[in-house]
GUNUTOR-124530 format. One record per residue: x, z, y of N, C-alpha, C in turn. Coordinates in nm, 4 decimals. Example, Ala and Ser with C-alpha at 12.3 -4.5 7.8 and 13.67 -1.06 7.14 Angstrom:
2
+----------+----------+----------+----------+----------+----------+----------+----------+----------+
:      nxx :      nzz :      nyy :     caxx :     cazz :     cayy :      cxx :      czz :      cyy :
+----------+----------+----------+----------+----------+----------+----------+----------+----------+
:   1.3190 :   0.7800 :  -0.5690 :   1.2300 :   0.7800 :  -0.4500 :   1.3200 :   0.7800 :  -0.3300 :
:   1.2850 :   0.7080 :  -0.2250 :   1.3670 :   0.7140 :  -0.1060 :   1.2900 :   0.7870 :   0.0030 :
+----------+----------+----------+----------+----------+----------+----------+----------+----------+
//
This chain:
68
+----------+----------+----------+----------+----------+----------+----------+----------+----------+
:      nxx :      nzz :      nyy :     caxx :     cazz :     cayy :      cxx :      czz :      cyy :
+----------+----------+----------+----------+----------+----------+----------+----------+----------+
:   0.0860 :   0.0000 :  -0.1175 :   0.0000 :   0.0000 :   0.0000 :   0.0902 :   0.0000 :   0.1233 :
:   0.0503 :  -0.0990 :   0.2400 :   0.1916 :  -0.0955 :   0.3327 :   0.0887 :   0.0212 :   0.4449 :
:   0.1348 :   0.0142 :   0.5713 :   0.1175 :   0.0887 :   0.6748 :  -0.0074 :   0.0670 :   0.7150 :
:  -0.0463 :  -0.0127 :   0.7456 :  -0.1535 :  -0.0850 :   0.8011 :  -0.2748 :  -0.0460 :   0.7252 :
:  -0.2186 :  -0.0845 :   0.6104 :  -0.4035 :  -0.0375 :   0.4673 :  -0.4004 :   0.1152 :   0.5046 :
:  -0.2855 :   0.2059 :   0.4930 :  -0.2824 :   0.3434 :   0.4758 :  -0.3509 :   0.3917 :   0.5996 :
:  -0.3332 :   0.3483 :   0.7284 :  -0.4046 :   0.3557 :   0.8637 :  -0.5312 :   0.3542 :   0.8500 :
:  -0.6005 :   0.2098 :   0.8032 :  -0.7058 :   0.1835 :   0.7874 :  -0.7978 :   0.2923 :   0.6656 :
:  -0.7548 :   0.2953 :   0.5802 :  -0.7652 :   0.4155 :   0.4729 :  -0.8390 :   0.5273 :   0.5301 :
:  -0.7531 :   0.6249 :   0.6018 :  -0.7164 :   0.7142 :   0.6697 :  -0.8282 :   0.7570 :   0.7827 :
:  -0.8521 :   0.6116 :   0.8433 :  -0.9692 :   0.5808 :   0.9661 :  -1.0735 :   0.6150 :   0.8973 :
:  -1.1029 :   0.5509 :   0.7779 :  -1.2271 :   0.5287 :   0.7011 :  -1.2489 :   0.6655 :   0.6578 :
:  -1.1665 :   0.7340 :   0.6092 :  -1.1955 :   0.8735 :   0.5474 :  -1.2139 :   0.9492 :   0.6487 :
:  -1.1826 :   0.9953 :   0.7745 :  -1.2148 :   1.0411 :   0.8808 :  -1.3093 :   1.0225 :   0.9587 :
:  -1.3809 :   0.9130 :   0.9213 :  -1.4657 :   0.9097 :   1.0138 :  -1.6150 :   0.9499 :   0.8847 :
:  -1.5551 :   0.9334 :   0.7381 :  -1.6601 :   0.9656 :   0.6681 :  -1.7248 :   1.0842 :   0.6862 :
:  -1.5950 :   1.1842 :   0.7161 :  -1.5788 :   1.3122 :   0.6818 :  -1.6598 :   1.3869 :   0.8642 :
:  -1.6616 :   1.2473 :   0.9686 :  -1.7612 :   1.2810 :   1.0746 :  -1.8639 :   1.2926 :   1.0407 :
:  -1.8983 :   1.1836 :   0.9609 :  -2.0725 :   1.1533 :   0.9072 :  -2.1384 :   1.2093 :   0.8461 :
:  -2.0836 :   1.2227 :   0.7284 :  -2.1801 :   1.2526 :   0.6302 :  -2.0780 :   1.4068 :   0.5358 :
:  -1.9597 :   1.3733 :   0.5569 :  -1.8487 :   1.4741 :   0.5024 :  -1.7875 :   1.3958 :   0.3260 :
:  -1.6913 :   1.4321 :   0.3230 :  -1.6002 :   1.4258 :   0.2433 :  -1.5753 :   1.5109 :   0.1195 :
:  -1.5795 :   1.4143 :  -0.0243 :  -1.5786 :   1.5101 :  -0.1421 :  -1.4387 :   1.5769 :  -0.1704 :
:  -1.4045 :   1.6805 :  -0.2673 :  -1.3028 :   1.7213 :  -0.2633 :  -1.1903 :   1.5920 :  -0.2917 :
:  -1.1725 :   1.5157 :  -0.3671 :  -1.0959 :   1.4051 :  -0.4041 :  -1.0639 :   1.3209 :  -0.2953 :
:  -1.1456 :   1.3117 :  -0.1749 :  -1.1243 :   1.2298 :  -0.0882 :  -1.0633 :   1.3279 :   0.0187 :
:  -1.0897 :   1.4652 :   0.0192 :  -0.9968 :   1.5200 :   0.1157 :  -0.8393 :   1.5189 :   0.0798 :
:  -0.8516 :   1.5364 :  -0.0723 :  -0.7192 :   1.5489 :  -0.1547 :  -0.6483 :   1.3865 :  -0.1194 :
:  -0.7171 :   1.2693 :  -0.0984 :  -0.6759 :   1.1447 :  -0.0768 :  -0.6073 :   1.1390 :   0.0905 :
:  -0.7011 :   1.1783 :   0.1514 :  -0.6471 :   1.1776 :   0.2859 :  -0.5603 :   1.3161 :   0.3114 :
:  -0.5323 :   1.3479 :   0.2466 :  -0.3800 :   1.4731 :   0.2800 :  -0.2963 :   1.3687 :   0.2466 :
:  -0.3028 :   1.3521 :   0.1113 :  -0.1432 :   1.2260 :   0.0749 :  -0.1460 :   1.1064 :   0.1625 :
:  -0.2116 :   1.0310 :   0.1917 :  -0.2518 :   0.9132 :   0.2525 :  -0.1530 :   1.0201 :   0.4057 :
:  -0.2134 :   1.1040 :   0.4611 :  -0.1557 :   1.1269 :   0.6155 :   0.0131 :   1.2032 :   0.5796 :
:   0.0488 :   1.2427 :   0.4631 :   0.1206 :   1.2562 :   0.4184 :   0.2634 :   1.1743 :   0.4066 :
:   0.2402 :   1.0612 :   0.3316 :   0.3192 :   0.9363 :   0.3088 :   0.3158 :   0.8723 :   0.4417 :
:   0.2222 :   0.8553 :   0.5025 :   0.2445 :   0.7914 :   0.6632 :   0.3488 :   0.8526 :   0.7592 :
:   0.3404 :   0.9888 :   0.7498 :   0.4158 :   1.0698 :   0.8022 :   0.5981 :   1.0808 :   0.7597 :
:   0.5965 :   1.0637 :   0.6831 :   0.7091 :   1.0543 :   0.5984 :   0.7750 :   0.8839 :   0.6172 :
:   0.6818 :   0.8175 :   0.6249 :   0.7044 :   0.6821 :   0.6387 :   0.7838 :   0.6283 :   0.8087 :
:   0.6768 :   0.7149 :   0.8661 :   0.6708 :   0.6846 :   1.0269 :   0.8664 :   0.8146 :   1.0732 :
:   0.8864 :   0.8825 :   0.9891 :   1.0281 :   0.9417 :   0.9666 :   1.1127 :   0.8053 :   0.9568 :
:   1.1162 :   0.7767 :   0.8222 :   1.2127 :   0.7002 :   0.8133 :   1.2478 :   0.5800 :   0.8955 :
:   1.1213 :   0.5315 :   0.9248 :   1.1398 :   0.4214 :   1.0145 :   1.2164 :   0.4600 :   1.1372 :
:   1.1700 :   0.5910 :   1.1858 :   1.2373 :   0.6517 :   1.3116 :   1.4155 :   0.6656 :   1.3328 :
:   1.4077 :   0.7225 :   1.1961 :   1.5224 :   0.7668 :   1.1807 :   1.6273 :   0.6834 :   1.1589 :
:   1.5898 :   0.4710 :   1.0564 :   1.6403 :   0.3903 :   1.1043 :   1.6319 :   0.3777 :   1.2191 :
:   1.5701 :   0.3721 :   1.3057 :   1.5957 :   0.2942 :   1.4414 :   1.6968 :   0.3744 :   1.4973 :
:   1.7280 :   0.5521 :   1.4980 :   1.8172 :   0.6085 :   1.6030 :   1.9192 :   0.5737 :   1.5394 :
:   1.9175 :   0.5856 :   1.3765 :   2.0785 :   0.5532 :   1.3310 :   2.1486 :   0.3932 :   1.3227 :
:   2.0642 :   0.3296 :   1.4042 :   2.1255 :   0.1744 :   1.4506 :   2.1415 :   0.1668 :   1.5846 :
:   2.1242 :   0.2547 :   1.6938 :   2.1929 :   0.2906 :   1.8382 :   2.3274 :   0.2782 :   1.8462 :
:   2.4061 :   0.2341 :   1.9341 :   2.4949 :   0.2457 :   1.9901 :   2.5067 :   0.2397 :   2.1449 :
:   2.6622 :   0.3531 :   2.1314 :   2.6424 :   0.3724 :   2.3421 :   2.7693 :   0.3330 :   2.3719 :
:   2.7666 :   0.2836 :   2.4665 :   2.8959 :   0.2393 :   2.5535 :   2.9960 :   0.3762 :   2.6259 :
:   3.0801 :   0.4061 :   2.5505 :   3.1484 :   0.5104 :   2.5780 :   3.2036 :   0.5034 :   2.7292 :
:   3.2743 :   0.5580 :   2.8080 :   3.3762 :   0.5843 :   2.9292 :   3.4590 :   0.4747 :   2.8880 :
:   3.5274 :   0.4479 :   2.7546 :   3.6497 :   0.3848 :   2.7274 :   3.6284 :   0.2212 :   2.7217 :
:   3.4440 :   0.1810 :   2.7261 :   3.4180 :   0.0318 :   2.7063 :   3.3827 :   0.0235 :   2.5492 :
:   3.4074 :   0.0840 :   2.4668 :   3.3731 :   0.0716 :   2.3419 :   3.2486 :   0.1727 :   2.3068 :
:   3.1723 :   0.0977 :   2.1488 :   3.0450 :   0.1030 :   2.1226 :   3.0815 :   0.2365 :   2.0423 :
:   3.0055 :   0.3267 :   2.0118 :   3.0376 :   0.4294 :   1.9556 :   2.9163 :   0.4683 :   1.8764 :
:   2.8989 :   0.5061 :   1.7836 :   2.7513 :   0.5192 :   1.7141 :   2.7419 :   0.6877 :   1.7189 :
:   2.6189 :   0.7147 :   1.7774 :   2.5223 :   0.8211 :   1.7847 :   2.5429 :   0.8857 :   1.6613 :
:   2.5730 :   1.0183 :   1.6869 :   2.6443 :   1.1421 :   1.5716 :   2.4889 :   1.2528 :   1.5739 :
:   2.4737 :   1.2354 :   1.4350 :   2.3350 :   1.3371 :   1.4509 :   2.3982 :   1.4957 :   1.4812 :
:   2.2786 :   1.5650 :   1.5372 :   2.2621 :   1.7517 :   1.5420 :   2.2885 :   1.7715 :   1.4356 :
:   2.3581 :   1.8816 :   1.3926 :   2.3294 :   1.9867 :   1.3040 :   2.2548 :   2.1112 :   1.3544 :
+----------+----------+----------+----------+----------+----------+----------+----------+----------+
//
């Protein structure tokens, strides 16, 4: 399932759970469903900072050193 279905998913179960409400299986669906998105929407993040680079004082590219 890519991002997009899991969104849509997600919409649908939330708005069930406005209407009419949500059985236990479908709450249990939309925990993992907001779950894996979350986890997903990490990694993607976490590629993008660890492909940064900054232009040091010296003219050269230097790659972004994570916190500990």
């Amino acid at each position: 399932m890519n991002t997009d279905e899991i969104i849509a998913r997600i919409n649908e179960l939330s708005a069930k759970n406005r209407s009419v409400g949500l059985t236990e299986a479908e709450t249990e669906e939309r925990a993992s469903l907001r779950a894996e998105y979350v986890c997903r929407f990490r990694e993607s993040l976490r590629a993008g900072l660890d492909s940064i680079y900054y232009i040091g004082d010296d003219g050269k590219e230097h790659k972004l050193k994570r916190k500990k």
